[in-house]
C-alpha positions as CSV (number, residue, x, y, z in Angstrom):
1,X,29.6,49.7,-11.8
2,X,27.0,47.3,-10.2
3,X,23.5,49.1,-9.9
4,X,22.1,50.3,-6.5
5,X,18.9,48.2,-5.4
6,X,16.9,49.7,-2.9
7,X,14.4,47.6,-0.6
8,X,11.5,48.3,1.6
9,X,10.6,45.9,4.5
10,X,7.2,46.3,6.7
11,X,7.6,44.9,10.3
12,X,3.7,44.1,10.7
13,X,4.3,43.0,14.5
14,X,7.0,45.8,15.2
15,X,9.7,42.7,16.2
16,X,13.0,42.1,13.9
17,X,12.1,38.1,13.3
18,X,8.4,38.7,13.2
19,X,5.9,38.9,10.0
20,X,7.5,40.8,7.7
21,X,6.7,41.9,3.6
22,X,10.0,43.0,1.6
23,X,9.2,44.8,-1.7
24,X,12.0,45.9,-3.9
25,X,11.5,49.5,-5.8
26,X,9.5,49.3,-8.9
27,X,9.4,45.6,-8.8
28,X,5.9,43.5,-9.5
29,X,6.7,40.8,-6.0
30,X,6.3,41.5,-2.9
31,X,8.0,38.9,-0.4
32,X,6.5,38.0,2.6
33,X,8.3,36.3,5.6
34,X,5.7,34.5,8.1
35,X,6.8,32.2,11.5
36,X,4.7,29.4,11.5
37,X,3.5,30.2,14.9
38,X,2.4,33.4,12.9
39,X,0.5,31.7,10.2
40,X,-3.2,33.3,11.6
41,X,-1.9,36.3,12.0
42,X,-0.3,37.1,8.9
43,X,-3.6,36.0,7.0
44,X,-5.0,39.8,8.1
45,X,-2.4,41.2,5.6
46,X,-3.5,43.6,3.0
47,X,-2.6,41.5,-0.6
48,X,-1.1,38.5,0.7
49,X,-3.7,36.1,-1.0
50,X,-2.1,36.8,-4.5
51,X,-0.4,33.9,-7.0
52,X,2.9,33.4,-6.6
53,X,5.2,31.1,-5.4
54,X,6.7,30.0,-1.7
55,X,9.5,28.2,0.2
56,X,8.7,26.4,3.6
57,X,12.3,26.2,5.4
58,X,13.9,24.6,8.4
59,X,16.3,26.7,10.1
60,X,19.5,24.4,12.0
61,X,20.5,26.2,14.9
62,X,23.3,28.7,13.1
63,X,19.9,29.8,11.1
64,X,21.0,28.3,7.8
65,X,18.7,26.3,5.6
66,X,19.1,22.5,6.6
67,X,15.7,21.8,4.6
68,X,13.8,23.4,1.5
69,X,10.5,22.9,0.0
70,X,9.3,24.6,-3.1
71,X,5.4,24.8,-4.0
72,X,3.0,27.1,-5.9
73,X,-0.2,28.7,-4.7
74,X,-3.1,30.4,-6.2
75,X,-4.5,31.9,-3.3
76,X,-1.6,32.9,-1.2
77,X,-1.4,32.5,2.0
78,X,-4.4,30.1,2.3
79,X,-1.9,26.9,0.3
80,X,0.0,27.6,3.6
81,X,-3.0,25.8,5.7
82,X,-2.7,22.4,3.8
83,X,1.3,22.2,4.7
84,X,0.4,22.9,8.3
85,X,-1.6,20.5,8.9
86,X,0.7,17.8,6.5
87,X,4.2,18.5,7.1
88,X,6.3,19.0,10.3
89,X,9.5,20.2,9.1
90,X,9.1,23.9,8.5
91,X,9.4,26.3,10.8
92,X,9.4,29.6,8.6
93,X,7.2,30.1,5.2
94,X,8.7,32.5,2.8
95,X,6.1,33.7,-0.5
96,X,6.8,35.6,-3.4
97,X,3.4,37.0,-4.1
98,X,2.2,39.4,-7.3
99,X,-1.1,40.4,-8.5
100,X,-3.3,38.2,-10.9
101,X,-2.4,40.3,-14.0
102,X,1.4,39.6,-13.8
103,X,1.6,36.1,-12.4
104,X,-0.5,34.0,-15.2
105,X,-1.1,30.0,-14.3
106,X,2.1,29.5,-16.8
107,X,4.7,31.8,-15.1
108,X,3.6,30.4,-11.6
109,X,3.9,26.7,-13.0
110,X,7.3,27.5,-15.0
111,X,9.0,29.3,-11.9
112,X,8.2,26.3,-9.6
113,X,9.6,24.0,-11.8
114,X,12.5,26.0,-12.2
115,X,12.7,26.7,-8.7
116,X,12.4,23.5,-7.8
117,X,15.3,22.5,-10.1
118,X,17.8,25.5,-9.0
119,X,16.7,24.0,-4.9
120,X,17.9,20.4,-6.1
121,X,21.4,21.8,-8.1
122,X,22.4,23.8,-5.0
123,X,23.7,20.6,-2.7
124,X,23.4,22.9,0.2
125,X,20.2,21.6,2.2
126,X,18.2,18.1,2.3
127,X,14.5,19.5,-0.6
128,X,11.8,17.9,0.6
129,X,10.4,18.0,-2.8
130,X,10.6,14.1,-3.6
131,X,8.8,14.8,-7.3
132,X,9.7,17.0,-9.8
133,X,7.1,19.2,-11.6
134,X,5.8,17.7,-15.0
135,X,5.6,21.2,-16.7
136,X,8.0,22.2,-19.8
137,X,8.6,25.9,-19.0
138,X,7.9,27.5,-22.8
139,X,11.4,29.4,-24.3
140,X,9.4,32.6,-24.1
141,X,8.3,32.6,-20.6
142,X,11.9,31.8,-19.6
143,X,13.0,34.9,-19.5
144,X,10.8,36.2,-17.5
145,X,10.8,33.2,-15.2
146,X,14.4,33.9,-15.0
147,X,14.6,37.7,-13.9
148,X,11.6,36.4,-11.5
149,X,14.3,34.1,-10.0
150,X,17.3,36.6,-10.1
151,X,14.9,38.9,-7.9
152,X,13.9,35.6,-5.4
153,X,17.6,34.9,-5.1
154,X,18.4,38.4,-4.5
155,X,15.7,38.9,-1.3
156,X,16.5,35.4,-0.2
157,X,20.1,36.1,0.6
158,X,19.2,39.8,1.8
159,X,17.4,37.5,4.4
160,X,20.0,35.1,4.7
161,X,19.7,32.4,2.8
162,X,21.7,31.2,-0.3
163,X,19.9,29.4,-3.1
164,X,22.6,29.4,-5.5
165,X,24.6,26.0,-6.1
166,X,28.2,25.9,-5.6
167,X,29.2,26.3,-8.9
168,X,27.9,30.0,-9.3
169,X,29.0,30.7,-5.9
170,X,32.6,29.7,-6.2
171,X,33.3,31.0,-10.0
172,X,34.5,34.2,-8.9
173,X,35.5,33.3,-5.4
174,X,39.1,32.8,-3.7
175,X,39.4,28.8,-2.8
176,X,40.5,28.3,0.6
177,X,41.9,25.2,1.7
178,X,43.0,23.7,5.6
179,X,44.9,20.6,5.6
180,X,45.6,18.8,9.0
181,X,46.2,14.9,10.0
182,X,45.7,13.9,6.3
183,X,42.5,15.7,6.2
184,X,41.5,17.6,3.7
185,X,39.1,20.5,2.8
186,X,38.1,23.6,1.0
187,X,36.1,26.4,1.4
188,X,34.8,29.9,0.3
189,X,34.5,33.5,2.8
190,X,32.1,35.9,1.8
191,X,33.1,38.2,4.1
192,X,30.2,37.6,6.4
193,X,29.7,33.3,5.9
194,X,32.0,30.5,5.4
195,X,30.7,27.8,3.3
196,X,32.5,24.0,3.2
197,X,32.2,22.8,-0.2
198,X,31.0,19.2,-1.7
199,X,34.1,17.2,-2.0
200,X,35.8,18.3,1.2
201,X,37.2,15.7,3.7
202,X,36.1,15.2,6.9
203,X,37.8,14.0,10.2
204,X,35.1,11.7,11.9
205,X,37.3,10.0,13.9
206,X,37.5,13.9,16.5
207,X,35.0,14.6,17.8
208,X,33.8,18.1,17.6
209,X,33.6,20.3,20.9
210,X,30.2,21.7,20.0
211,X,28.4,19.0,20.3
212,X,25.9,20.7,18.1
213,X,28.2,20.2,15.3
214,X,28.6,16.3,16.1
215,X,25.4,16.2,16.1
216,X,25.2,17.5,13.1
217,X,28.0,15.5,11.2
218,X,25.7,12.0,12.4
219,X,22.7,13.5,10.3
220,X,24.7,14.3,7.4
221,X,25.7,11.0,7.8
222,X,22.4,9.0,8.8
223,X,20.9,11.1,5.1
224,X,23.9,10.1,2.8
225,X,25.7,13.6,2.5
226,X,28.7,12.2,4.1
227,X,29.9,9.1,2.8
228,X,32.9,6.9,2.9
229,X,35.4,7.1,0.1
230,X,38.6,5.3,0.0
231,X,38.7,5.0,3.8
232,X,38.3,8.9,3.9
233,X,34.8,10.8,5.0
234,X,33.8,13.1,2.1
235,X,31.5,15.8,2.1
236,X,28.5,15.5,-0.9
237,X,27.1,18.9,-0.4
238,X,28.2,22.7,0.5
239,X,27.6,23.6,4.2
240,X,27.6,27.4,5.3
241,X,28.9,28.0,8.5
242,X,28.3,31.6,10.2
243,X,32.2,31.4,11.1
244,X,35.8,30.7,10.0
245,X,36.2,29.0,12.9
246,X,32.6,26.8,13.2
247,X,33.6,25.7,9.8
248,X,37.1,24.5,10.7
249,X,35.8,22.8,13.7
250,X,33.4,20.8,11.9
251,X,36.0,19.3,9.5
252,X,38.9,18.8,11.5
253,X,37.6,17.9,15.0
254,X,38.1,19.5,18.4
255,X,38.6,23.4,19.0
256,X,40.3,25.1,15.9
257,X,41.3,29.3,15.3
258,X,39.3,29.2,11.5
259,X,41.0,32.3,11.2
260,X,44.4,30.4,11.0
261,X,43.5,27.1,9.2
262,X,41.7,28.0,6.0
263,X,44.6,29.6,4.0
264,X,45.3,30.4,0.3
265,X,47.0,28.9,-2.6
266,X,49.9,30.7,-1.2
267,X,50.0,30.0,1.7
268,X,48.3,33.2,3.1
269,X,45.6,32.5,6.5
270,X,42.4,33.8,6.2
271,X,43.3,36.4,9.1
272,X,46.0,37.8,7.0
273,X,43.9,38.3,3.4
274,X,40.7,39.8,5.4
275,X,42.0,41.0,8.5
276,X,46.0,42.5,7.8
277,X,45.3,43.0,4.1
């Protein structure tokens, strides 16, 4: 039987996508959620100039992660001053903050490094990180690095965001597949996204009738995650799509029912395994 987790979130500015702090019960992090337009404001928080470490994300327009960057801080929210001044990209910091007593210099070096690495395994977003850390995490702090990182992925997709790679998302997951004018494709359904995985074909040659999703093929493209294989388009990272139906558009072109084209091993449409099941 999987164990209960219960969370606490604090909406400082009373709105759903303002500053918010997320603590899980018992647990030594607190996670705090700032807008960038936010950044003063948040600075008046009780605690949030604690060690840690912090993710500066860009949102794409179906509020996935289309870019990642992964840094340490000392001082909490006052690292966040340096990026916003340096770096253009991010609209949305996320920090995992704990007091001085649990966080010591090597757990907050070992759990970038090793969040930094987990960011670059995913395929799912472009890391802006270009260098990775020169620290050896020692075998004893990895365990607690680890359970650190359980608890980050845990909030982060509570809030949205995946930070596993496809591998570990997949294992235990029923492939889907749509096949259509010699394209070809697979995917996973979560119940609540749709992710495209790495190795999936795509039809560049239809347009898409979102344009947003053209748009978004030609920067795929322009950055090297779609490349040409054999005369085919192929996919070279996992894309989560809030619907059946954006995903299918995005590979096959024009106006698609996702509900009818990603189907089973057998045969079966999505609609009929989550919807007539």
């Amino acid at each position: 039987m999987a164990t209960s987790k219960k969370l606490e979130i604090i909406y400082h500015d009373g709105q759903p996508d303002g500053i918010r702090s997320v603590r899980r019960h018992l647990s030594i992090v607190t996670t705090y959620v700032i807008p960038r337009t936010m950044l003063s404001d948040a600075k008046n928080i009780s605690g949030i100039n604690r060690p840690g470490i912090y993710y500066l994300i860009n949102e794409d327009e179906d509020n996935n992660i289309a870019q990642i960057y992964v840094g340490q801080t000392r001082n909490g929210i006052s690292r966040l001053d340096d990026h916003n001044r340096s770096k253009d990209f991010w609209n949305k910091a996320i920090m995992f903050l704990a007091d001085n007593k649990t966080f010591s210099l090597d757990i907050i070096s070992g759990l970038e490094e090793y969040a930094i690495s987990k960011a670059w395994e995913s395929k799912r977003y472009k890391v802006e990180n270009s260098v990775k850390p020169k620290y050896d995490i020692d075998e004893y702090d990895l365990v607690s690095i680890e359970e650190i990182y359980d608890e980050i992925k845990f909030v982060m997709a509570t809030l949205g965001y995946k930070l596993e790679n496809t591998q570990e998302n997949t294992k235990n997951a029923q492939i889907l597949h749509t096949t259509r004018n010699g394209i070809t494709a697979l995917g996973v359904y979560s119940g609540d996204k749709f992710d495209v995985l790495e190795g999936s074909e795509i039809n560049m040659d239809k347009s898409v009738h979102l344009p947003k999703y053209n748009k978004q093929r030609q920067e795929l493209l322009d950055d090297g995650h779609i490349i040409s294989e054999n005369g085919k388009s192929i996919l070279k990272i996992t894309l989560t799509f809030n619907t059946p139906s954006g995903a299918s558009n995005f590979v096959l072109g024009g106006s698609t029912n996702g509900w009818a084209e990603w189907k089973n091993s057998d045969g079966k449409t999505l609609d009929e395994l989550f919807r007539k099941s």
